[in-house]
N, C-alpha and C positions, 0 to 999 in steps of 0.2 A: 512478300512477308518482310518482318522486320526485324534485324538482328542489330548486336552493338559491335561494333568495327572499331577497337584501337578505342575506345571513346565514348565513340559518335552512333548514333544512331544512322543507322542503312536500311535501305530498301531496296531487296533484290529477289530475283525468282524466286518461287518456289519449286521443288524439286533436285535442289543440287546435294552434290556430295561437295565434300570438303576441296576436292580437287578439281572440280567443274567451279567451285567458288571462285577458286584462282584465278581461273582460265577467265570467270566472268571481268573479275576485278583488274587482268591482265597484269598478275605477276606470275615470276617465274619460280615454279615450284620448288628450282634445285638452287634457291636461294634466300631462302626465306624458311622460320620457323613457327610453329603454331600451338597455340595456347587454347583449349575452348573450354568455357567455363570454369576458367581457374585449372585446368589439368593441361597437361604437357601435351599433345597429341601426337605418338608418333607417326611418321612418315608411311609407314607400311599401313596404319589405319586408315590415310585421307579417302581411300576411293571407295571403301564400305561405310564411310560417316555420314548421312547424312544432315544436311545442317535444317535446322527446325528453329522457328519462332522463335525470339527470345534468348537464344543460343549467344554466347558472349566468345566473341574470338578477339588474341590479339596475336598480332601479327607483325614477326619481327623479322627485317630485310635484313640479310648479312650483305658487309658492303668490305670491298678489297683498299688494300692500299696499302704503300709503304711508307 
């Protein structure tokens, strides 16, 4: 199916939750933050969301430094 990524249009499984997305897209969940459809998503929803068609995520890495 096909969702929009950061952008871009994607093409990934069907059937995943938010947190099986990750895992498909191989980021780390306990670094990164999520947006789907214009809304905040928090953390405690990812594993009941399933992502559907057309669903708009953006997806922001948090990254360390000094």
């Amino acid at each position: 199916m096909k969702i929009l990524l950061n952008g871009e249009g994607r093409e990934i499984p069907e059937g995943l939750n938010v947190t099986a997305l990750l895992e498909h897209l191989r980021l780390d969940p306990a670094r990164v933050a999520i947006e789907r459809n214009l809304e905040i998503l928090p953390r405690g929803q990812w594993q009941t969301t399933a992502v559907a068609a057309g669903d708009r995520f953006e997806i922001v890495h948090f990254v360390g430094g000094g």
